[in-house]
C-alpha positions in Angstrom: 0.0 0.0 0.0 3.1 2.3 0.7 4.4 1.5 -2.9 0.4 2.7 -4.4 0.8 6.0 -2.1 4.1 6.8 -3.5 3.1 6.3 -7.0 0.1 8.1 -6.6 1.9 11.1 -5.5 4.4 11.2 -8.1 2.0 10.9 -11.1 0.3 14.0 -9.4 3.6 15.5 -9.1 4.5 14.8 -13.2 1.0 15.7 -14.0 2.0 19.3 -12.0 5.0 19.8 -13.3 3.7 19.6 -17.5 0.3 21.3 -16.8 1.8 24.2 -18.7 2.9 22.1 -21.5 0.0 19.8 -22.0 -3.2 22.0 -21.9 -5.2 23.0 -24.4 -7.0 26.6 -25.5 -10.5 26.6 -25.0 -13.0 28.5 -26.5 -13.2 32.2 -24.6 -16.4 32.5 -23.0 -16.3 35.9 -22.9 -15.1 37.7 -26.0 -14.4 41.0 -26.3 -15.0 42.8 -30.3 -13.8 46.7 -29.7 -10.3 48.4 -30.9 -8.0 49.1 -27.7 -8.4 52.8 -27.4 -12.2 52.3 -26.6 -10.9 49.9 -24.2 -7.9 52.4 -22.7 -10.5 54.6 -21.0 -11.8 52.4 -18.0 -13.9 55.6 -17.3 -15.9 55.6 -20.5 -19.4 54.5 -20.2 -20.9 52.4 -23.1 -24.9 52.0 -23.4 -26.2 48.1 -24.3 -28.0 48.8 -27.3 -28.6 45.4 -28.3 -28.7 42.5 -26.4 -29.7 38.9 -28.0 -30.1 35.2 -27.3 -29.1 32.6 -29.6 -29.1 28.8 -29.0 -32.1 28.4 -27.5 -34.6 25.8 -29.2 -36.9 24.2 -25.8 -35.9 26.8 -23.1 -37.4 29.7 -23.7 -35.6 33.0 -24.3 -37.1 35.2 -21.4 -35.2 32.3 -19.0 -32.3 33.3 -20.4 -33.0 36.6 -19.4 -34.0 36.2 -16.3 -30.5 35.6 -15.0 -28.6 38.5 -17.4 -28.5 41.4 -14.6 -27.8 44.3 -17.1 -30.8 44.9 -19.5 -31.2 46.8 -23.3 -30.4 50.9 -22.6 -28.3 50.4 -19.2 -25.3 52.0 -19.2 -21.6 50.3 -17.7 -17.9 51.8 -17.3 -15.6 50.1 -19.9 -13.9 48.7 -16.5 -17.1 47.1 -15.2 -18.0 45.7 -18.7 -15.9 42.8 -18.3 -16.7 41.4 -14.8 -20.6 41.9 -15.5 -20.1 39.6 -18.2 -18.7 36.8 -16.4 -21.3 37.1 -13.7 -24.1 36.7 -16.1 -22.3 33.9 -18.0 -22.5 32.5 -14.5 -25.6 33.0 -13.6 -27.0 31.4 -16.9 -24.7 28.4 -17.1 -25.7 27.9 -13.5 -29.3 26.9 -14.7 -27.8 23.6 -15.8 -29.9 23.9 -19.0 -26.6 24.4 -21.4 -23.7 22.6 -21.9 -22.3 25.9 -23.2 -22.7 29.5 -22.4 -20.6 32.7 -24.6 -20.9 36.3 -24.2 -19.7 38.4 -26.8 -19.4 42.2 -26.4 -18.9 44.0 -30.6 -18.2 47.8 -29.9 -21.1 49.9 -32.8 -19.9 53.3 -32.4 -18.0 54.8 -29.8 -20.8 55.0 -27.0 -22.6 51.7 -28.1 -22.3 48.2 -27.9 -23.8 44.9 -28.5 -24.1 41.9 -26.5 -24.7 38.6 -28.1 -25.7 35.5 -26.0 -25.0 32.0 -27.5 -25.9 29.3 -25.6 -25.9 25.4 -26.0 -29.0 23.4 -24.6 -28.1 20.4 -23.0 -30.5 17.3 -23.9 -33.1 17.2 -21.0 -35.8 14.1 -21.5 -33.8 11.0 -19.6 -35.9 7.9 -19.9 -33.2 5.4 -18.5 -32.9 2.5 -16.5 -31.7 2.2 -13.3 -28.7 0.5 -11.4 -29.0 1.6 -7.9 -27.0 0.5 -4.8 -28.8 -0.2 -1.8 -25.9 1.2 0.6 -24.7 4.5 1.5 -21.9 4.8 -0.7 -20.1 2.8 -3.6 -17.1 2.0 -0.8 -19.4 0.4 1.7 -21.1 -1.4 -1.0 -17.7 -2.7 -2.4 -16.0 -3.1 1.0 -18.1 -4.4 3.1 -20.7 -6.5 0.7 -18.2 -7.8 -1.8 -20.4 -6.1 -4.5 -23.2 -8.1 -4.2 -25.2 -7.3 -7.1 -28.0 -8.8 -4.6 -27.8 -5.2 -3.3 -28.9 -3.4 -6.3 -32.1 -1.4 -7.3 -33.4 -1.9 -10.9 -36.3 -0.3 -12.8 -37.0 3.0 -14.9 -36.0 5.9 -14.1 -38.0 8.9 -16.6 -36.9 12.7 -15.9 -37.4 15.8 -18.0 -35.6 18.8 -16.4 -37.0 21.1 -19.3 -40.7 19.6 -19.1 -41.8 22.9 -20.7 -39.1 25.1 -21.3 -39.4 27.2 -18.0 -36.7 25.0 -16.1 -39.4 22.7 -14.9 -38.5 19.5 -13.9 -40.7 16.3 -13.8 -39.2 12.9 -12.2 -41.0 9.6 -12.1 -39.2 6.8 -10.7 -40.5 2.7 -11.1 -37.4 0.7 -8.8 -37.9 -2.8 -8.2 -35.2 -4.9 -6.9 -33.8 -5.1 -3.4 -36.1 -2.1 -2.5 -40.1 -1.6 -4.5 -40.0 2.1 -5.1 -43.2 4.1 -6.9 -42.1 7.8 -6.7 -43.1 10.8 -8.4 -42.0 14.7 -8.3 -42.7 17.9 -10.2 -40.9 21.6 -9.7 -41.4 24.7 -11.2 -39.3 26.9 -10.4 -41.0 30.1 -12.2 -44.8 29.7 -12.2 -45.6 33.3 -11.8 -45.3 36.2 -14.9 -42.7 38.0 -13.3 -40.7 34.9 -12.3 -40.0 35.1 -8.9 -42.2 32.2 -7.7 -42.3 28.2 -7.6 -43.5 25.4 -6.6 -42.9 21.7 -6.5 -45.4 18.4 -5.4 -43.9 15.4 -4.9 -45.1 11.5 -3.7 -44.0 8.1 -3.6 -44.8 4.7 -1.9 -41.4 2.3 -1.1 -41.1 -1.1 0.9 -37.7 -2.0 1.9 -36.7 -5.7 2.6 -33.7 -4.5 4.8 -33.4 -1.5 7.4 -30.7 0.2 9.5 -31.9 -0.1 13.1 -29.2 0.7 15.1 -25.4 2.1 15.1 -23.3 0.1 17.1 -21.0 0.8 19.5 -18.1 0.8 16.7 -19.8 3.1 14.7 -21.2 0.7 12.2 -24.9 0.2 10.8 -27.0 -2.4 12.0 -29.0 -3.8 9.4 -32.2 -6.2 9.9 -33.5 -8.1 7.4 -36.9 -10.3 7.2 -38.6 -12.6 4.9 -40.5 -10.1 2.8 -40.2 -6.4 3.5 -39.6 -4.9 6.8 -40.5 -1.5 6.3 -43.4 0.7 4.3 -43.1 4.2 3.6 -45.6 6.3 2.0 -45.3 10.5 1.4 -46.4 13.3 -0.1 -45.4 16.9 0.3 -45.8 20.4 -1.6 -43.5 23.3 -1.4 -43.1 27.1 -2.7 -40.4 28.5 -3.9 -39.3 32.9 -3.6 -36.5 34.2 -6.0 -36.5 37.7 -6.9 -33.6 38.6 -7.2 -30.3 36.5 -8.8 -28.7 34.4 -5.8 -31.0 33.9 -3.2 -33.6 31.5 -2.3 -36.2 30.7 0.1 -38.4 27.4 0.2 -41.3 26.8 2.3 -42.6 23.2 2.4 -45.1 20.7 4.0 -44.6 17.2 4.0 -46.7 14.2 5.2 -44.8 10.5 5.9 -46.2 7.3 7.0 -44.2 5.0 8.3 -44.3 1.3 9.3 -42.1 -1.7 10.5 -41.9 -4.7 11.6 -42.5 -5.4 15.4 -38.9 -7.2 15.1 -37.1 -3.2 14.7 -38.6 -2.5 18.1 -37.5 -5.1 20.0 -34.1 -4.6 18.6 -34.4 -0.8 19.4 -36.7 0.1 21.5 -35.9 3.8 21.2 -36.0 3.2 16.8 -39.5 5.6 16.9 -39.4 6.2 20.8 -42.6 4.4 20.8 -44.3 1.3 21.1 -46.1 1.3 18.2 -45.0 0.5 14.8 -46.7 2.7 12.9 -46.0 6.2 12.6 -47.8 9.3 11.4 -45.6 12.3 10.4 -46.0 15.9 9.1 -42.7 17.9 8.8 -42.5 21.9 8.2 -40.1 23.3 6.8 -38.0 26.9 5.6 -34.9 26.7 3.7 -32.9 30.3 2.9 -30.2 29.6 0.1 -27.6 31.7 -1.3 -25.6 31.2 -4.0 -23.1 33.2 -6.1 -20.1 30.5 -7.7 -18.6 30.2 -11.2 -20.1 26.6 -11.5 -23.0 25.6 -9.2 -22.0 21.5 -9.8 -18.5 22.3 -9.0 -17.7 25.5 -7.8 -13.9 27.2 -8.1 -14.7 30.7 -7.1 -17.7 32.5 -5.0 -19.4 31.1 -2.2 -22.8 29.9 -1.0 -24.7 29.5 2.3 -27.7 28.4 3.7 -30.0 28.2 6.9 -32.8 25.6 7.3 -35.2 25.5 10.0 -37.5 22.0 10.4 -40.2 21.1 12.7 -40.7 17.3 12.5 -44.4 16.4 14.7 -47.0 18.7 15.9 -46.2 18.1 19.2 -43.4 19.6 22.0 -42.0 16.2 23.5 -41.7 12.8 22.9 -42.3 10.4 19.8 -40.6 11.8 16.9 -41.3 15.1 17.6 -38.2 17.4 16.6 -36.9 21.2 16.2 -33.8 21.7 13.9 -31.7 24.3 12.8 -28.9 23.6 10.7 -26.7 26.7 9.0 -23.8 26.1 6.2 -20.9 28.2 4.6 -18.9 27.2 1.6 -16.4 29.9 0.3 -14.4 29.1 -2.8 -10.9 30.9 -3.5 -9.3 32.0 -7.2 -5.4 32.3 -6.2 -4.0 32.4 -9.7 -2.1 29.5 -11.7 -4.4 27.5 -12.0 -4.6 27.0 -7.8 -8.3 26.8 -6.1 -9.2 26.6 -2.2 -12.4 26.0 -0.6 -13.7 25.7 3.1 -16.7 24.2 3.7 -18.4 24.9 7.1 -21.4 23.0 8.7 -23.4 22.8 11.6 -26.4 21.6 13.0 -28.3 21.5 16.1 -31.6 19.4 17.3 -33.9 20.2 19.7 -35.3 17.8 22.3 -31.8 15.9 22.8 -34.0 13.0 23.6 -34.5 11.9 20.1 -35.7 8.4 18.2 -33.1 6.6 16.2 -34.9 7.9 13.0 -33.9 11.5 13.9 -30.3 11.1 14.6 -28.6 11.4 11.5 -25.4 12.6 12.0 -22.2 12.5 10.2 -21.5 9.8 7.7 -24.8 10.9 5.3 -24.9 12.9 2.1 -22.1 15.4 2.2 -21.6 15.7 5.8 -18.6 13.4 6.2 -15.3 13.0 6.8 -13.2 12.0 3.9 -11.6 8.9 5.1 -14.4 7.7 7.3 -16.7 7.2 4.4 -16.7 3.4 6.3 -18.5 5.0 9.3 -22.0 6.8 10.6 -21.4 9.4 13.8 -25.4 9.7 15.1 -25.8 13.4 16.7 -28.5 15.7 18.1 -25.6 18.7 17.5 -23.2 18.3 14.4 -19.8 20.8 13.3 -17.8 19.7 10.1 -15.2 21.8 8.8 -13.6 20.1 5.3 -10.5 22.3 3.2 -9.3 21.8 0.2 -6.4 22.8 -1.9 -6.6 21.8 -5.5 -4.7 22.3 -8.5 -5.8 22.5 -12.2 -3.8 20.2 -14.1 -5.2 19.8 -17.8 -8.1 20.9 -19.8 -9.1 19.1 -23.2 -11.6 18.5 -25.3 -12.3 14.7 -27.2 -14.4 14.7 -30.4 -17.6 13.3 -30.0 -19.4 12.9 -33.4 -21.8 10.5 -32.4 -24.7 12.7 -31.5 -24.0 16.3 -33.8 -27.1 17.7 -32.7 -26.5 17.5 -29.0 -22.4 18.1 -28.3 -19.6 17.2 -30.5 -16.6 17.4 -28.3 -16.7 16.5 -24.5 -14.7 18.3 -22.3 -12.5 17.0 -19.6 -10.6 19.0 -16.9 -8.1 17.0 -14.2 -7.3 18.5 -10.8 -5.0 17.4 -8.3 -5.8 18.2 -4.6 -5.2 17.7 -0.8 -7.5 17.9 2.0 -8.1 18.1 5.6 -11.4 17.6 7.5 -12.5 18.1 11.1 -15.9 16.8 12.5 -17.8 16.3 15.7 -21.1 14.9 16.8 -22.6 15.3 20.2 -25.2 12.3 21.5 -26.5 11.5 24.9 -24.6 8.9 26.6 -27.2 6.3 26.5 -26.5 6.3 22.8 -22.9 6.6 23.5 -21.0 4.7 20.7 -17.3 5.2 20.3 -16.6 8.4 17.7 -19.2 10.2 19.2 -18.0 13.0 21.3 -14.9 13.7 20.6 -13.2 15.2 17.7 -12.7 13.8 14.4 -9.7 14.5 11.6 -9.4 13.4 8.5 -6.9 14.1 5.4 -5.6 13.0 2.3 -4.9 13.9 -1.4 -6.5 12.5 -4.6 -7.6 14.1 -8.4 -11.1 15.2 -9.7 -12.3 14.5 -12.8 -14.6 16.8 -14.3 -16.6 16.3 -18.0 -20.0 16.5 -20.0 -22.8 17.8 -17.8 -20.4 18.4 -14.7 -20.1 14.9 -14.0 -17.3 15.0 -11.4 -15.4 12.1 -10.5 -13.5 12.1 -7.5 -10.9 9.6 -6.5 -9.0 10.0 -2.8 -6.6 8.5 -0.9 -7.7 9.4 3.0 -6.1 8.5 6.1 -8.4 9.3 9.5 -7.3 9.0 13.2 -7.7 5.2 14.0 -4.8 4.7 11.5 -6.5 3.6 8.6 -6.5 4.7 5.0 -7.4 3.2 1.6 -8.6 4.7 -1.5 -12.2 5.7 -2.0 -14.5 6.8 -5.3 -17.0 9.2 -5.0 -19.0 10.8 -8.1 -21.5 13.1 -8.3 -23.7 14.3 -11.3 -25.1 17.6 -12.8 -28.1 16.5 -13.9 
């Protein structure tokens, strides 16, 4: 393992050392058309007195515009001109509708200009099917199950995330397989003339023939499983959306959960619901307040986002599943020149009784809130912190022909960075669910390269070590659409 490390490293270090050598010119996505002594006077101020969108075939054009800040007769400093353009090249790649987005500014006359938008739609109807794990991650299902392919979902999977050319998205999901799962979800995110509001329904009915009951003391899931299905879940929910302005966000929703097990979960875990019953009736409310202002919302190099999120899970104050929680995060994303990126991301999350049922404890070790290196473990917590840095370094940037679909891309793009990383975590629990990385803190690190292509599929392949000692190489991925 100390010979992989150490060859690792060194390819990283090769790759560093011809970056300058080996990359490829992209396309500018901001050109600039005007001689250089319009240009030399920062002061000057130049009036927009055209402004078009090309490209667009299913979106339609006044989406486009929604995102463009500057408007037809507004008025810019030759200085300003430049950065406004990149921030509404941003702001419209950032609707994940295109696969490319170009700005071009063409001086008229002396006080005028033009600005031309060409954009690229992406393809957005997606009836596939589906190969899902069962397990957390693609590490626990490799590591720990041998890759049992009897721990996969299969089914259809149909999504349209242009359904009508307003950014509306419709999913519908038909999973059979190790889990039955009938699910259904629509968002649109501009339903109103002026487009500030949305709104999104969703519903689904599952049955699970395996569940997680119980983290032991070692920080690993318990799982039970039974002849037939062990658990039944049925929801429905409806939220609206607010977003006047460019980079923030606020969603209100309602959601309604029922939820049954076997009598076996209980007696395995009595405190799984707190309650003797089985059966559980939930309604959850809930406020979200985004922010968001990065280069590339999939995989962000520069800006920062943010967000608070407020839940109230049961109508009651104490006992059952009733729970309060407030969770906050900050992600800031630095340019430092030569192709070198950094990024802190900042978490933490609070829940209120700390008397809460094993359903409620979710604490580190789901979705993004982990440490990289203990992908192998859950930390359960009424209170959460997670601080994760990153250094990268952009290595190469290429494109491939593609001309097997003209009418959709023909290149695809691929971009390699190298990085290194450091993460700190903690999760508070009550000592009668005591197990043994729960309160105390938590440190990670490692180094590993990213992998980014068509759509902003990232793949992300690291090389952690963590605090008991242990390290390995893990494979994460993540898609844009």
């Amino acid at each position: 393992m100390n010979h992989f490390r150490t060859i690792l490293l060194y390819g990283i270090l090769l790759l560093l050392s011809r970056t300058s050598h080996a990359q490829k010119q992209k396309t500018a996505p901001v050109i600039i058309n005007a001689p250089q002594w319009l240009l030399a006077d920062s002061a000057r101020k130049l009036c927009i007195q055209r402004l078009d969108v090309e490209g667009t075939k299913k979106t339609k054009i006044y989406i486009v515009y929604r995102e463009i800040q500057f408007r037809k007769g507004d008025s810019l400093t030759v200085s300003a001109f430049r950065k406004e353009l990149e921030q509404a090249r941003h702001q419209v790649y950032n609707t994940t509708l295109f696969n490319e987005v170009t700005f071009t500014l063409t001086a008229i006359d002396s006080f005028h200009v033009q600005v031309h938008v060409h954009v690229t739609e992406r393809w957005y109807l997606y009836p596939v099917p589906q190969f899902q794990l069962v397990d957390r991650n693609f590490n626990e299902w490799y590591k720990t199950y041998k890759a049992s392919f009897d721990r996969v979902n299969y089914g259809l999977k149909f999504v349209h995330y242009n359904l009508s050319g307003r950014r509306d998205q419709l999913r519908i999901y038909l999973i059979n397989g190790y889990t039955r799962n009938i699910s259904f979800s629509y968002n649109n995110p501009y339903s109103n003339r002026s487009l500030t509001n949305g709104f999104i329904v969703s519903g689904g009915y599952s049955q699970n023939r395996e569940i997680a009951y119980k983290t032991d003391s070692s920080n690993r899931i318990l799982l039970h499983k039974e002849t037939g299905f062990t658990r039944k879940y049925i929801y429905a929910g409806a939220g609206f959306s607010i977003r006047k302005g460019l980079f923030i966000r606020q969603n209100f929703s309602i959601g309604y959960s029922y939820n049954e097990v076997k009598d076996t979960i209980l007696k395995l875990n009595p405190r799984y619901f707190n309650s003797l019953s089985t059966t559980q009736h939930i309604i959850d409310l809930s406020y979200l307040l985004q922010y968001a202002n990065v280069n590339n919302i999939s995989y962000p190099l520069t800006g920062r986002t943010a967000f608070l999120s407020v839940q109230k899970r049961g109508l009651g104050l104490t006992g059952g599943i009733n729970m309060f929680t407030v969770e906050a995060g900050y992600n800031r994303y630095f340019g430092m020149g030569k192709g070198w990126f950094s990024s802190v991301y900042l978490n933490g999350k609070i829940r209120l009784p700390f008397e809460q049922p094993y359903i409620n404890q979710r604490g580190l070790g789901y979705g993004e809130n982990y440490l990289r290196g203990l992908e192998y473990y859950v930390i359960d917590g009424v209170a959460t912190a997670l601080v994760k840095t990153t250094l990268k370094k952009k290595l190469i940037s290429f494109y491939v022909p593609f001309r097997l679909f003209p009418k959709l891309f023909t290149r695809i793009p691929f971009t390699f960075f190298a990085k290194t990383y450091g993460d700190i975590g903690y999760a508070y629990n009550k000592k009668n669910t005591y197990t043994y990385l729960n309160n105390r803190l938590l440190c990670s690190g490692g180094f590993g390269i990213d992998i980014l292509t068509l759509y902003d599929i990232n793949l992300r392949f690291e090389y952690s070590f963590n605090q008991l000692g242990q390290n390995g190489l893990f494979l994460h991925n993540q898609s844009g659409f």
